[in-house]
C-alpha positions, -999 to +999 in steps of 0.1 A: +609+021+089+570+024+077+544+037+096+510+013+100+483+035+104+451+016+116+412+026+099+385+022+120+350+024+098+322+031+128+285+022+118+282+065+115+308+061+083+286+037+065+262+054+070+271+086+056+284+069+028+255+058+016+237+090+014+273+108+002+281+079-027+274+091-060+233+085-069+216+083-098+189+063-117+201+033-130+169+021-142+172+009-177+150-014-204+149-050-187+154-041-149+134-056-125+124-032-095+116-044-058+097-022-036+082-025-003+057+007+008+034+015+040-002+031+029-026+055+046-058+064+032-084+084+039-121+081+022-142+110+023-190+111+016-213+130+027-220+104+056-186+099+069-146+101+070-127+072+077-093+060+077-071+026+066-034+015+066-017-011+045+012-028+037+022-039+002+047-054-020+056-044-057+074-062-087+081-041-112+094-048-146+110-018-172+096-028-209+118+002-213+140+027-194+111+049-186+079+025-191+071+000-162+047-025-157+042-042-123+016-059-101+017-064-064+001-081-030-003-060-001-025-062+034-046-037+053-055-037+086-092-022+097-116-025+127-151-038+125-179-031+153-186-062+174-221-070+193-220-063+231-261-069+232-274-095+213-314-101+210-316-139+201-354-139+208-362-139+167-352-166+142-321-147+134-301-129+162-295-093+160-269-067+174-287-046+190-259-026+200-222-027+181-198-007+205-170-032+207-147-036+179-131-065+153-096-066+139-098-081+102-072-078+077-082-074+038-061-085+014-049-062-018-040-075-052-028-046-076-015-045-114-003-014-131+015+004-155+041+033-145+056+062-171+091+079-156+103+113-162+137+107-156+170+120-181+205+098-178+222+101-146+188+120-127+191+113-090+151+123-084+127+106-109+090+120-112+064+095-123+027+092-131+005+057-127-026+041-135-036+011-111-062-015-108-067-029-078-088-060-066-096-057-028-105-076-004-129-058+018-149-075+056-183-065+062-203-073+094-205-083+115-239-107+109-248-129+129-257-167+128-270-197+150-240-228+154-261-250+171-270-233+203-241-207+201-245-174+183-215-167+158-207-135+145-190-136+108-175-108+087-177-120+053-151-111+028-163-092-006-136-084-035-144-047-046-127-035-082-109-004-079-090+019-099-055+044-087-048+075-106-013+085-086+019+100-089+049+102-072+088+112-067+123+083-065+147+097-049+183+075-056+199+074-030+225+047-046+231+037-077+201+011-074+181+021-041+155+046-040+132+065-016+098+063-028+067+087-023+037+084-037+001+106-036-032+090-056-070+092-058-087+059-059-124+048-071-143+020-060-160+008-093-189-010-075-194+017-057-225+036-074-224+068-053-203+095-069-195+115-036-173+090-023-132+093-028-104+078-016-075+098-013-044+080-004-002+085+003+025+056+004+062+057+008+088+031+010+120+020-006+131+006-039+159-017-047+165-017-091+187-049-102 
């Protein structure tokens, strides 16, 4: 008589599995890469520091097994003062005092080339890039007459920018990676020279 053993696989197996299953780039000439990242920058002058967040979107293409172009869409999130006191005595209203705040979302669109360090079989894949970025950036809030209501507006300006970055993959499957990124970004409308953009993304990567 045979014995019947019964296997249960708990959620805990798979999930070791995929961090104990054999890794390693599979990248190769004609791949297509997806990859999905969260951003936070920071931009330092000698006025302020601020802060931003996004969230983008990559396609990436390999012209060969270490050479990648791509492009990508992504969106940011920043706040904007609003007008609590508004002097409407003039011809055009003024804030005369901006201590509330505006939620506005500025769109990314990015393109971009990508050279890999990475041998056959390499589970961690070092990387440098060059970027250039078109982004969508609200200013405001000005302020306009709509009839006999006052209308605050926070037009949207497209700024050219260019990302110097590099970053690690770390495979942890055949074709899905861990990705972390550092870069330094310039605003090329920007004339003032003390102003930079420093900036770190990570996210994952799925290579078919």
């Amino acid at each position: 008589m045979k014995n019947h053993r019964t296997i249960v696989y708990s959620p805990a197996y798979f999930l070791a599995t995929l961090f104990v299953a054999p890794a390693f780039a599979q990248q190769a000439q004609g791949d297509v890469e997806l990859q999905i990242n969260a951003n936070s920058a920071v931009t330092t002058s000698d006025v302020e520091t601020s802060g931003s967040g996004s969230v983008n979107l990559f396609v990436g293409y390999y012209i060969t097994r270490l050479l990648q172009i791509h492009g990508g869409i992504g969106v940011g999130l920043a706040t904007l003062p609003s007008c609590t006191v508004i002097d409407a005595t003039g011809p055009v209203p003024t804030c005369d005092e901006a201590k509330g705040s505006e939620l506005v979302f500025n769109p990314t669109l990015t393109a971009g080339v990508t050279f890999h360090f990475s041998g056959e079989g390499q589970k961690t894949v070092p990387y440098l890039g060059l970027d250039y970025a078109r982004i969508g950036v609200h200013g405001g809030p000005e302020l306009k007459m709509d009839g006999n209501t006052i209308v605050e507006e926070y037009p949207l300006h497209w700024t050219n920018n260019v990302r110097a970055n590099g970053g690690i993959k770390f495979f942890l499957q055949r074709n899905i990676a861990f990705d972390f990124n550092i870069g330094w970004d310039k605003d090329l409308d920007d004339e003032a020279e003390d102003v930079n953009t420093f900036d770190m993304r990570f996210g994952f990567s799925y290579v078919f």
